[in-house]
C-alpha positions in Angstrom: 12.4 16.4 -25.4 9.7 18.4 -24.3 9.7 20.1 -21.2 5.7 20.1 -20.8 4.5 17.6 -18.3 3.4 13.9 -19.8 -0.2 13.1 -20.1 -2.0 9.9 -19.9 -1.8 10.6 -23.8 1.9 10.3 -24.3 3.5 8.4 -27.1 4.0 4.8 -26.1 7.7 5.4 -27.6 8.6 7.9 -24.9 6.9 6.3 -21.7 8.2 3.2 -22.9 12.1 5.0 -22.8 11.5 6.5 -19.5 10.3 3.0 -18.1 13.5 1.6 -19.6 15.4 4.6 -18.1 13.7 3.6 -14.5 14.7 -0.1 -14.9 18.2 0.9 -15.3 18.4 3.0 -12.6 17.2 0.6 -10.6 19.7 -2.0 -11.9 22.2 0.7 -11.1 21.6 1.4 -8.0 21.5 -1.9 -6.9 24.8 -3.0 -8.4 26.7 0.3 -6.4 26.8 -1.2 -3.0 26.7 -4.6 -3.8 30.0 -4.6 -5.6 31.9 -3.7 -2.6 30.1 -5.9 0.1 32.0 -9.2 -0.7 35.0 -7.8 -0.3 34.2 -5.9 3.3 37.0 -7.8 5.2 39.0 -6.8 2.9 38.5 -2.8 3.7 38.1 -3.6 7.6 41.7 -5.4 7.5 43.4 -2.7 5.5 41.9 0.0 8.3 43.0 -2.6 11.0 39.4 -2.3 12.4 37.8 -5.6 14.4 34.1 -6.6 13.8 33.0 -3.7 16.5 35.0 -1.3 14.6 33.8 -2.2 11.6 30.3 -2.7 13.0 30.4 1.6 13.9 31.9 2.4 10.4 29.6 0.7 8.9 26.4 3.0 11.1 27.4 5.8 8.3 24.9 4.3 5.7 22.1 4.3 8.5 22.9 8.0 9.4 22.8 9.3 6.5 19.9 7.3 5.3 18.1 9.3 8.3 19.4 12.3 7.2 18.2 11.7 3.7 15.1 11.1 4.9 14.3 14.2 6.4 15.8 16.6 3.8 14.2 14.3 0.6 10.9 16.0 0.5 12.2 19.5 0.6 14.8 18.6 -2.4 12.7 16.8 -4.5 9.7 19.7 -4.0 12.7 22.3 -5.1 14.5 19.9 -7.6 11.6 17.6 -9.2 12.6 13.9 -9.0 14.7 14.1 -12.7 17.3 16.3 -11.6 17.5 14.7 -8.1 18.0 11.0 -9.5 20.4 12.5 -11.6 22.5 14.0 -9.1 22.2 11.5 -6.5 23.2 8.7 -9.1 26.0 10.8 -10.2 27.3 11.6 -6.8 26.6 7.6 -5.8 28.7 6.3 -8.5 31.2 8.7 -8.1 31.9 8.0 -4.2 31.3 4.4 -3.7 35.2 3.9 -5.5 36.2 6.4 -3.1 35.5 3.6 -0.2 38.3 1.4 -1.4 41.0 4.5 -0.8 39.3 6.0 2.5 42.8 5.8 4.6 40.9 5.7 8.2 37.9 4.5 9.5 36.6 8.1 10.6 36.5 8.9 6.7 35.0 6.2 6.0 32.1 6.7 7.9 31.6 10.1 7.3 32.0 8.9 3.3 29.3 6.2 4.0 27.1 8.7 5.8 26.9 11.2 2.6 26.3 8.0 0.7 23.8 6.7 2.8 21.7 10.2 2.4 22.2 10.4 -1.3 21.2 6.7 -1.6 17.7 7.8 0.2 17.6 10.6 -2.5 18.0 7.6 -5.5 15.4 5.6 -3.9 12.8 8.1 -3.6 13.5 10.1 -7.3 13.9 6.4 -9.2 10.6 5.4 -7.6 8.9 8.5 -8.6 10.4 8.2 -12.5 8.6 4.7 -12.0 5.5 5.2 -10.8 5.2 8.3 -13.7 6.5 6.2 -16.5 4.1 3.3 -14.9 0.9 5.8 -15.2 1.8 7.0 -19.0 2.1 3.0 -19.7 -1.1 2.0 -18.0 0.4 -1.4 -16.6 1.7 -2.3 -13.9 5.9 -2.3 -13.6 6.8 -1.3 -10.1 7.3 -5.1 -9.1 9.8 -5.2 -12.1 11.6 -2.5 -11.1 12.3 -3.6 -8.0 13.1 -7.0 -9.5 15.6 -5.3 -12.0 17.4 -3.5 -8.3 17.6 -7.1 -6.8 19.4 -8.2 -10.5 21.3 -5.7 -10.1 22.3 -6.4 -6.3 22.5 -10.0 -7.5 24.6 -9.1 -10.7 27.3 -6.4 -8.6 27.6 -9.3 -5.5 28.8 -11.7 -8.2 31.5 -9.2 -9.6 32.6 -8.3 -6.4 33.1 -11.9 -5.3 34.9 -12.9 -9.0 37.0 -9.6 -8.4 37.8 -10.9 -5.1 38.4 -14.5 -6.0 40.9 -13.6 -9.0 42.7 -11.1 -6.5 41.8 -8.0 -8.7 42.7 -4.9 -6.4 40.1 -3.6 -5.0 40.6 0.3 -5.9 40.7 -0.9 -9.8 38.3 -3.3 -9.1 35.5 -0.3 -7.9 37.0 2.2 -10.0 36.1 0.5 -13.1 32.5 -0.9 -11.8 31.3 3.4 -10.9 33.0 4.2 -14.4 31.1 1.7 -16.1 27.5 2.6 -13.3 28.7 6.3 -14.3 28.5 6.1 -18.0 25.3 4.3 -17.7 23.3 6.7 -15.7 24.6 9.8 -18.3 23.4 7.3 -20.9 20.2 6.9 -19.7 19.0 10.7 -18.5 18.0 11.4 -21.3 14.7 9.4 -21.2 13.8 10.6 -17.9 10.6 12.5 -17.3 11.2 16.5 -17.2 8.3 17.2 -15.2 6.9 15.6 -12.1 2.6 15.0 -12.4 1.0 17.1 -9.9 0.2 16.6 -6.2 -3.7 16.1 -5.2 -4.6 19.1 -3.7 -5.1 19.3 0.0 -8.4 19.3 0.9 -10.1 23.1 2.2 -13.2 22.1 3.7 -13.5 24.0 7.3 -12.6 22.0 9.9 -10.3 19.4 7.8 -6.7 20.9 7.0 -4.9 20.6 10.6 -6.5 16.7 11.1 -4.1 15.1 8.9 -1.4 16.8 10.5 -2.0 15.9 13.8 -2.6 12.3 13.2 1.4 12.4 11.6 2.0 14.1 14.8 0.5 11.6 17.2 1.3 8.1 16.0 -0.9 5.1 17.1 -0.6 1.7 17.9 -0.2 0.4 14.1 2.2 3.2 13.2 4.5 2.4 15.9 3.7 -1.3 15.4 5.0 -0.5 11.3 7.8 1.0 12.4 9.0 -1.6 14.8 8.7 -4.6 11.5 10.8 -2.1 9.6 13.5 -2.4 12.1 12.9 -6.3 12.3 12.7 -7.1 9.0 16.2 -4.8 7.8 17.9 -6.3 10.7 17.2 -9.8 8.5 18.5 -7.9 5.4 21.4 -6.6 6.6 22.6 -9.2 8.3 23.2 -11.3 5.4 24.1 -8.4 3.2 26.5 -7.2 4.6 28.0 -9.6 7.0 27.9 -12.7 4.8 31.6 -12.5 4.0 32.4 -11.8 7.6 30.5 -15.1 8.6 32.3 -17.4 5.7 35.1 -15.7 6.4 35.7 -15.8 10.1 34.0 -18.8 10.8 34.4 -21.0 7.6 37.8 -19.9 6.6 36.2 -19.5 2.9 39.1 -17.6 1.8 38.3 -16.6 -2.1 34.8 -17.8 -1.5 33.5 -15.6 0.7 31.5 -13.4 -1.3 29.3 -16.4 -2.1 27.1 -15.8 0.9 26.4 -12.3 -0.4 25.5 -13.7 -3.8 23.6 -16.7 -3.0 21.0 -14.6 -1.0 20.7 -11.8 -3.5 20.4 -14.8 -5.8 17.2 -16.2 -4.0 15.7 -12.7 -3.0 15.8 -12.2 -7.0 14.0 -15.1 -7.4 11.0 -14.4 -5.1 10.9 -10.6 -5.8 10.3 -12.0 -10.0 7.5 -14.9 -8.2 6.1 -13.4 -5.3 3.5 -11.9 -7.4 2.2 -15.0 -8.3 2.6 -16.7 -5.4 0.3 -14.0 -3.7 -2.3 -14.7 -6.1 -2.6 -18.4 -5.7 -2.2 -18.7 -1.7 -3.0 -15.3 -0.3 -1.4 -12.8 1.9 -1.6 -14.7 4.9 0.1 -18.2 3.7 2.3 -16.1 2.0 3.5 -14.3 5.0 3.9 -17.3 6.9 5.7 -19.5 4.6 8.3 -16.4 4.4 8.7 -16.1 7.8 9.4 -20.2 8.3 11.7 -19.9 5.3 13.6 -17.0 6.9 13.4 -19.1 10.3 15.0 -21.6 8.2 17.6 -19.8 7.0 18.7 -18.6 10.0 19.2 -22.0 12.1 20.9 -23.6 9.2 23.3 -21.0 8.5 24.2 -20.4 12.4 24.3 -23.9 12.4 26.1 -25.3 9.1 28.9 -27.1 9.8 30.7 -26.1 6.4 30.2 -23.1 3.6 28.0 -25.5 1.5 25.2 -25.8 3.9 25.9 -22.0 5.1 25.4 -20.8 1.6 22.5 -22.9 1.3 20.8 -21.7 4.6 21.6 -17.8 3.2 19.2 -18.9 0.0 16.5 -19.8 2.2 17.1 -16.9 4.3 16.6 -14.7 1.1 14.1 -16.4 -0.4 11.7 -16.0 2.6 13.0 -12.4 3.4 12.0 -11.4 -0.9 8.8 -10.7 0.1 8.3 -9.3 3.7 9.6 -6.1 2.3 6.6 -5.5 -0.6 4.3 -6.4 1.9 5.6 -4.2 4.3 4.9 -1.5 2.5 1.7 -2.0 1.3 0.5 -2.8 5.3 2.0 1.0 6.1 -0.1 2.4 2.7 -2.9 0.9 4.3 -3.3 1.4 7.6 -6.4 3.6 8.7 -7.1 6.9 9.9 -4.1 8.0 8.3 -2.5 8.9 5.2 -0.5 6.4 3.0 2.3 9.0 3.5 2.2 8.9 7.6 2.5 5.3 7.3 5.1 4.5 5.2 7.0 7.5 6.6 7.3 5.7 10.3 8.0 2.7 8.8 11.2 4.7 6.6 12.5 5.9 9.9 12.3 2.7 11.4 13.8 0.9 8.3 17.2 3.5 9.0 17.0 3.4 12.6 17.2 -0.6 12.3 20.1 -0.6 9.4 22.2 1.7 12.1 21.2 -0.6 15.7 22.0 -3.8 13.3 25.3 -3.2 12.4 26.3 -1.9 15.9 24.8 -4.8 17.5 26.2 -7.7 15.0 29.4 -6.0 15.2 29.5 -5.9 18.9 28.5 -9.4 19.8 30.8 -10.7 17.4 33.1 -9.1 19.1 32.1 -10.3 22.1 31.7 -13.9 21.1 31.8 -14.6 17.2 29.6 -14.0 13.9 27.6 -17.2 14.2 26.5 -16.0 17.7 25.9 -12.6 16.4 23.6 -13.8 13.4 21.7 -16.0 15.7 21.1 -13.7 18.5 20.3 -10.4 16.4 18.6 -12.7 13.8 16.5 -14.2 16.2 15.0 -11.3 17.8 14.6 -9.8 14.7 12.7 -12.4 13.2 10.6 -12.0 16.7 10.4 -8.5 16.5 9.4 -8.3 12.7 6.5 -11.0 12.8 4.6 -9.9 16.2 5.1 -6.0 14.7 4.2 -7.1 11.0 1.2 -8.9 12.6 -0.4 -5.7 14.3 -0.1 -3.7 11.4 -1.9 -6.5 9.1 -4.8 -6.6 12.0 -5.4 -2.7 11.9 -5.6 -2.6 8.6 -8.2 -6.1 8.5 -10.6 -3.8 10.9 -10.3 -0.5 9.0 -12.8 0.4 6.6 -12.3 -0.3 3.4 -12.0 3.6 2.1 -9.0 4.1 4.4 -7.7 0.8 3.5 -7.1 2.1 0.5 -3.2 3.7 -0.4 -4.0 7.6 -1.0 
């Protein structure tokens, strides 16, 4: 392959390999966590943690993610995005195994904290590859891509809850998924694009450079407004991610069954990631928004208040069926939001995104300690669902009033 950068000219044959190289990256990266969430209690009782211990273990992914998300731009400036994604998938499939023979919870944190930070490096190289591979197609695939990451979250949930269900170990069980998610991504490099396209140039009109800058410095109303529905609206998503076992587990003595929660809301969050799209076109932004946040709503009262796994598992499909979309239009609300860039913006709403993945599992594992997990889901869920939906709202208003050149993602 060559190492000279692709042109809008490329031949359909490679941009189509690197788009297929994206899509299974993104499958990949999805399946890596997901394949150890369902069996969670499992790895809290063999470290002999409670739910508030495991609640501060589990802060390591939403340290590092911080962490990542400072040192990203500098390493994928030195690195380019090919050798990063290759690196960080490496290193990711390598080390989530490692969680299932971490012999105290101290190591385990600071193994979930590297993994956390390398995780932010995937997210950011994969969705670089995509957006490339996307302008050498001409056609739109990002929504796929992040359809194919939901499969593959959806597809690793299911084997770790089989796994867990025919009492496969859990070291072979995670050993054998990252040998498999290893092979994969070494399979798959090769179709990777060499060379990064080319930053716009600043602009070096007198008077101009410095402005940018100090509107990233001084963040307004609708940046801090972004920032705060990040936090809201992962809150929502890790709850049920990675908690779902603890809830059937604790509270509805699933036993073998308690990945299902896991699975059956990565089910329906695949589902309206692959409709949302069309949804969106036929009833707007605004219905759309408000259906998912009665849906989520939904979710939450029904699982907090299900009587048996059935109706819990059921109450976690609403839950991730309305949550499917809040996340796309999240970001396309921090692209947009005028007088500044569509980096500023969805770089707040990143920091909140990790900030909120760290206070969520510290504050479900707290109050479940306190009380139990269906208090936890309700009272973190509901202010959450608050938080996200005023915040959300702001952030939709300022970018309504902008003008439509800053409205638009630069």
């Amino acid at each position: 392959m060559s190492d000279a950068p692709p042109t809008a000219g490329a031949p359909a044959p490679r941009a189509t390999h690197a788009a297929l190289a994206a899509a299974t990256l993104f499958f990949v990266n999805g399946a890596t966590f997901s394949n150890w969430l369902p069996r969670i209690t499992e790895i809290r009782d063999q470290l002999g943690l409670g739910n508030a211990g495991l609640g501060v273990t589990l802060l390591g992914g939403g340290l590092g993610g911080i962490i990542g998300a400072v040192a990203v731009g500098r390493l994928s400036e030195r690195l380019g995005s090919a050798r990063l994604l290759t690196i960080a998938a490496v290193t990711l499939s390598v080390g989530m195994p490692l969680i299932a023979f971490a012999p105290h919870a101290a190591l385990l944190l600071v193994l979930l904290t590297v993994l956390g930070a390398f995780d932010v490096f995937n997210d950011v190289a994969m969705n670089a590859q995509g957006v490339m591979a996307q302008e050498q197609l001409d056609r739109p695939i990002m929504n796929r891509l992040h359809g194919m990451w939901s499969l593959g979250f959806t597809g690793g949930a299911l084997v770790g809850s089989l796994a867990r269900a025919t009492e496969i170990p859990i070291e072979v069980h995670l050993v054998t998924v990252g040998a498999l998610l290893l092979a994969t991504t070494l399979v798959v490099r090769r179709w990777f694009i060499p060379v990064d396209a080319p930053h716009e140039p600043a602009a070096t009109a007198a008077g101009t450079d410095d402005a940018p800058t100090r509107r990233r410095l001084r963040p307004d109303g609708p940046m801090i407004a972004m920032a705060l529905a990040a936090i809201g609206a992962i809150a929502l998503e890790v709850a049920p991610a990675d908690w779902a076992a603890v809830l059937l587990t604790d509270e509805f003595d699933a036993g073998r069954l308690a990945g299902l929660g896991t699975v059956a809301c990565a089910g329906a969050m695949l589902v309206g990631r692959l409709s949302g799209d069309h949804v969106l076109e036929r009833v707007g932004e605004t219905r759309l928004m408000n259906g998912a946040m009665w849906l989520v709503g939904a979710g939450l009262v029904v699982t907090v208040l299900a009587p048996a796994t059935p109706m819990a598992v059921v109450g976690l499909m609403l839950w991730g069926l309305g949550l499917s979309v809040v996340f796309p239009q999240l970001y396309a609300t921090a692209a947009r939001l005028p007088g500044t860039s569509a980096g500023a913006g969805l770089g707040w709403m990143l920091l909140g995104q990790r900030f909120g993945s760290m206070l969520t599992a510290v504050s479900i594992g707290a109050v479940s300690q306190w009380q139990d997990v269906r208090i936890a889901f309700a009272v973190v869920g509901g202010v959450a669902l608050v938080l996200m939906a005023g915040a959300l709202h702001r952030g939709r208003q300022a970018v309504a009033s902008g003008p439509l050149a800053e409205a638009t993602p630069r």
